[in-house]
C-alpha positions as CSV (number, residue, x, y, z in Angstrom):
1,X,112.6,90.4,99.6
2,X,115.7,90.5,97.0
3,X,114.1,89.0,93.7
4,X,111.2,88.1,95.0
5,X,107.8,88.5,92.6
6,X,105.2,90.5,93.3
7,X,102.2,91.3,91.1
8,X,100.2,94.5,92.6
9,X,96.8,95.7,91.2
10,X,96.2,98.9,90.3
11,X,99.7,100.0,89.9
12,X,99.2,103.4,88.1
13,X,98.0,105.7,90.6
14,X,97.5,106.0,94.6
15,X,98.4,103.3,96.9
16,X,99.0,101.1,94.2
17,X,101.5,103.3,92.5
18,X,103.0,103.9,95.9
19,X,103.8,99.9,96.7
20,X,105.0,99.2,93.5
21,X,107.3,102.0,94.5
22,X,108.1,100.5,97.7
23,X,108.3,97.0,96.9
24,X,110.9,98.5,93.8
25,X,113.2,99.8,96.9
26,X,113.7,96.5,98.4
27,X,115.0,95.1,95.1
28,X,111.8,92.8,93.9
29,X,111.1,91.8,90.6
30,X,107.1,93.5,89.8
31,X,104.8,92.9,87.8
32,X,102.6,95.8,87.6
33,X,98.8,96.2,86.6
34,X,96.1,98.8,85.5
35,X,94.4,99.7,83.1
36,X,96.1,102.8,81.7
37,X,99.2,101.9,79.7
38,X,100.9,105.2,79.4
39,X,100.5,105.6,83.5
40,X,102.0,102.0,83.9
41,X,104.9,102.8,81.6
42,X,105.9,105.4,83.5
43,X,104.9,103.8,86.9
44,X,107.4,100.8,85.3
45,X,110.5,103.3,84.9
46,X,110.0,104.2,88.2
47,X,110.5,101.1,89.2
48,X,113.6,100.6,88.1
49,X,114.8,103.7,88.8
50,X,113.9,102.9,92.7
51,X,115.8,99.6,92.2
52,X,113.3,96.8,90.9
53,X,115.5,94.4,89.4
54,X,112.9,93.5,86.7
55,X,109.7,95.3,86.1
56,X,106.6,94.2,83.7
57,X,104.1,95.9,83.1
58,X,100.3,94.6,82.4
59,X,97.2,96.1,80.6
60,X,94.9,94.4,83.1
61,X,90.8,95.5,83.8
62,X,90.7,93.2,87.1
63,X,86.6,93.1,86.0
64,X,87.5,90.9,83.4
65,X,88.4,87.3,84.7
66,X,90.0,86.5,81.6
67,X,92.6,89.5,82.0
68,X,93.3,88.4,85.6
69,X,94.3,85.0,84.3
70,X,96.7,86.6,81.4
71,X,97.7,88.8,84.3
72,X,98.9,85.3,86.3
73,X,99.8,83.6,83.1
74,X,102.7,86.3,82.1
75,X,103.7,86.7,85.5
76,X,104.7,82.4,85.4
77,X,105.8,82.9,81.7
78,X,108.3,85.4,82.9
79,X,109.6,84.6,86.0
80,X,108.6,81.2,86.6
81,X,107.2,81.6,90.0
82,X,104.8,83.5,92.0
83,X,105.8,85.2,95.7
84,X,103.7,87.6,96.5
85,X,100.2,89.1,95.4
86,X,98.9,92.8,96.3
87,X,94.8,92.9,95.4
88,X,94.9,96.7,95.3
89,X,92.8,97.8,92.5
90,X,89.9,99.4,93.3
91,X,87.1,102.2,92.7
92,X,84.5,103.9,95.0
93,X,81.4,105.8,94.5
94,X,79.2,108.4,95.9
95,X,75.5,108.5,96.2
96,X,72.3,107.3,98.4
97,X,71.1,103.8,97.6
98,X,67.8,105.2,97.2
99,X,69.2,107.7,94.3
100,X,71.5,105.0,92.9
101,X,71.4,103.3,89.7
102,X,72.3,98.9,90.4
103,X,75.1,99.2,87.5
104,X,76.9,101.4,90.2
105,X,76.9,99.0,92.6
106,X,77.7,95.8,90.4
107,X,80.9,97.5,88.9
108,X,81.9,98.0,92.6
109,X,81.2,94.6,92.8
110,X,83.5,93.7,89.6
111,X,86.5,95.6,90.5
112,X,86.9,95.4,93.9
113,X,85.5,92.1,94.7
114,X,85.6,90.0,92.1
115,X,89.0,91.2,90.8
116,X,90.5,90.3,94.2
117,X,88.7,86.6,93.6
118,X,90.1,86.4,90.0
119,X,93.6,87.2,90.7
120,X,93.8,85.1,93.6
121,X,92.7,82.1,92.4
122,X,94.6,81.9,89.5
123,X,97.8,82.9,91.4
124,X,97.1,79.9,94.4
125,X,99.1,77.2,93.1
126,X,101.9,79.3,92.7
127,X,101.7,81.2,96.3
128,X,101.1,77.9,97.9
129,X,104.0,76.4,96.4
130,X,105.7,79.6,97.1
131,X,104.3,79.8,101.1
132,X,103.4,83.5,99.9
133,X,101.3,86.0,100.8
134,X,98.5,87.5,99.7
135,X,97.4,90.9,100.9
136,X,94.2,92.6,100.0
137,X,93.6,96.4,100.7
138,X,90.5,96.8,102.5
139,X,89.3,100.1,104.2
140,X,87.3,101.4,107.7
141,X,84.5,101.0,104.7
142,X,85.1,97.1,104.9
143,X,84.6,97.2,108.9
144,X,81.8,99.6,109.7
145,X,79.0,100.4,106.8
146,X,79.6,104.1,105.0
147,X,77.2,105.8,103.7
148,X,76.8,107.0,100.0
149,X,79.4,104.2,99.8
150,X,76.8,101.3,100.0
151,X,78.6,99.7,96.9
152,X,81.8,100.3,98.4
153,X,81.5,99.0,101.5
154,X,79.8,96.2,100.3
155,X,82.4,95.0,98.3
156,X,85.0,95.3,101.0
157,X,83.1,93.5,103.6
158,X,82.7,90.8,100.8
159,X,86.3,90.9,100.3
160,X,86.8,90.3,104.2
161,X,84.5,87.6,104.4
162,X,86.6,86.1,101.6
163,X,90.3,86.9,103.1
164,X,89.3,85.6,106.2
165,X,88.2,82.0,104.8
166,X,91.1,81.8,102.5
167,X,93.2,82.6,105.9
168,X,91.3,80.0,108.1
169,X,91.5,76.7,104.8
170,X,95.5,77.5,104.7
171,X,96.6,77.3,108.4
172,X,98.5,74.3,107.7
173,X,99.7,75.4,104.2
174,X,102.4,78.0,104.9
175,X,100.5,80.7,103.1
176,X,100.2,84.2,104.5
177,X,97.3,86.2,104.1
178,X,97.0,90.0,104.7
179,X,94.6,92.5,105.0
180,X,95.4,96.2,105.5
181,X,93.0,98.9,106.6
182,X,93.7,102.5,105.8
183,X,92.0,105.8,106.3
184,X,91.5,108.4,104.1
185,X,94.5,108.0,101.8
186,X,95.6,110.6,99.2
187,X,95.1,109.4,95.9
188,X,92.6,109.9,92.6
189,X,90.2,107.6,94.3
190,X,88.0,110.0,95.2
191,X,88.3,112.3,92.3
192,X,87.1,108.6,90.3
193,X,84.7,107.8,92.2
194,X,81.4,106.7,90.8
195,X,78.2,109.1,91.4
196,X,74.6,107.9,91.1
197,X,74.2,107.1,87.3
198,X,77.6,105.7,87.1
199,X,80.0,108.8,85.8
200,X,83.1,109.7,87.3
201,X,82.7,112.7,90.2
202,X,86.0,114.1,89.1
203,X,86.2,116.2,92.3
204,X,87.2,115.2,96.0
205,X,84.7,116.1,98.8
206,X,88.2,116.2,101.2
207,X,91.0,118.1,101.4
208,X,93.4,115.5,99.8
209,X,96.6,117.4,100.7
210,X,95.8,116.1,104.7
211,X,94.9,113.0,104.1
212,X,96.9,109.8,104.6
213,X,100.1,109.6,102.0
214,X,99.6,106.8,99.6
215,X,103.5,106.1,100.5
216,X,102.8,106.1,104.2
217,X,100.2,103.0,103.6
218,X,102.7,101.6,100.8
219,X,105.5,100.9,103.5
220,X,103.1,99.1,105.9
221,X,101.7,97.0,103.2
222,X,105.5,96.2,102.5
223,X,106.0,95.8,106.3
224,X,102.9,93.5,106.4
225,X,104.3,91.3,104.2
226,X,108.0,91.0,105.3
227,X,106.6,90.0,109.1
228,X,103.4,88.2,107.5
229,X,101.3,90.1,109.8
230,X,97.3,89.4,109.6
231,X,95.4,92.4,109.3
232,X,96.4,96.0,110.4
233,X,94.6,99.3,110.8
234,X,96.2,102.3,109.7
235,X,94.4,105.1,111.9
236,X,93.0,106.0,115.4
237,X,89.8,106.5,113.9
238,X,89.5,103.2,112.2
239,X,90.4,101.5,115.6
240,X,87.8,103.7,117.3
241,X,84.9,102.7,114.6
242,X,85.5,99.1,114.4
243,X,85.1,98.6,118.6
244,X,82.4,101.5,118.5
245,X,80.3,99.3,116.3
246,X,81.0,96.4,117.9
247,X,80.0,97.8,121.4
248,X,78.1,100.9,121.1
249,X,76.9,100.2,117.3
250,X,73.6,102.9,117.7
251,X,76.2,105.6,118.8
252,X,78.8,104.5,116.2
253,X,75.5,104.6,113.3
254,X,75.4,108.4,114.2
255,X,79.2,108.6,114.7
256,X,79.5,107.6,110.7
257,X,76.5,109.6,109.6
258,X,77.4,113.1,111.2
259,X,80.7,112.4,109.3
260,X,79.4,112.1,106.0
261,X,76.8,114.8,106.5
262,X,80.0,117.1,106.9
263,X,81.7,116.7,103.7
264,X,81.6,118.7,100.4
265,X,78.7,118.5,98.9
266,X,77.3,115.8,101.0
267,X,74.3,113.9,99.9
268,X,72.6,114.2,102.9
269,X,72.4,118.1,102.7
């Protein structure tokens, strides 16, 4: 992976901050993107720090097709080429549909969705010349439905449905394409998340310190790349509800819904 370039989304917190991290460790050259510009300055000296042999940072709201582009075009400016691309930015939410406002669910849409989309398309020509990869972080949400998290599932089995076309058109073209499936992961996700009129819920229903480590997901997104795996699920659980709903799906509906009803706070209380 010495020198290679790798643009990640969502660099400045989480599991984005985390692979930047990890892909800095194996000597790459990043380009790193987010929206706060303070977080990815510091996310950038960390880089370096961990061994990145180059490190740029981006101002980048993946929303915005237009930023995803600049995102690409600096990245080529720079460096010259293209080797790897992380779709990692993303947000979640938490509320009923029936209590939910539709701008919730089309920013979902935006970010995690359509920034995946954006980024991808411009960056093609340059994986494909490349034989790259292209890795999208997905969730259990993007493999059984959540709920309170309509937008966010949504948006991740629309980002499936996407990877798995984009995998299936470049058999023949030398291009790798990843998905990766965590669980509950530590990170501000959560604490960010969307509620019903579209603000931030600023506090986590979970108890973040046993949840997942960001880093722990970070090296298996690294590892997914270096072996140009397809797809891999990060916890018994998620293995457990994608058969369940597959084979059982009635018991896996009241599975998902017990599990929910038993957070902080839950909306179903």
């Amino acid at each position: 992976m010495k020198d290679n370039i790798v643009v990640i989304t969502g660099a400045t917190s989480g599991i984005g901050e985390a692979t930047a991290h990890a892909f800095a460790k194996v000597n790459c050259k990043l380009v790193i993107a987010g929206r706060n510009t303070e977080k990815l300055a510091e996310v950038k000296e960390a880089c370096l720090n961990y061994g990145a042999t180059q490190c740029m940072a981006v101002a980048c709201d993946v929303s915005k097709e237009e930023d995803c582009r600049e995102l690409i075009n600096q990245t080529i400016q720079t460096y010259g080429t293209l080797d790897v691309l992380i779709n990692n930015a993303g947000i979640s939410m938490r509320a009923l549909f029936a209590d939910c406002e539709l701008e919730v669910l089309k920013r979902l849409m935006d970010v995690n969705f359509w920034g995946a989309v954006y980024c991808t398309k411009y960056a093609m020509p340059y994986l494909l010349k490349q034989k790259g990869s292209v890795v999208a972080v997905s969730s259990v949400a993007g493999l059984v439905g959540l709920p309170a998290r309509t937008g966010y599932s949504a948006s991740k089995f629309a980002l499936e449905g996407f990877m798995q076309c984009l995998r299936v058109e470049n058999i023949k073209t030398g291009l790798h394409v990843g998905m990766i499936y965590p669980g509950y992961t530590a990170s501000n996700i959560r604490n960010a998340a969307l509620n019903k009129t579209g603000n931030t819920q600023q506090e986590s229903p979970l108890n973040e310190s046993k949840l997942m480590p960001a880093s722990e997901v970070a090296n298996e997104i690294l590892h997914l790349v270096l072996k140009r795996r397809r797809s891999r699920i990060l916890t018994a659980i998620g293995h457990v509800s994608k058969w369940l709903n597959i084979l059982l799906p009635s018991r896996s509906d009241k599975m998902v819904y017990n599990f929910v009803a038993k957070e902080k706070d839950s909306p179903f209380k």
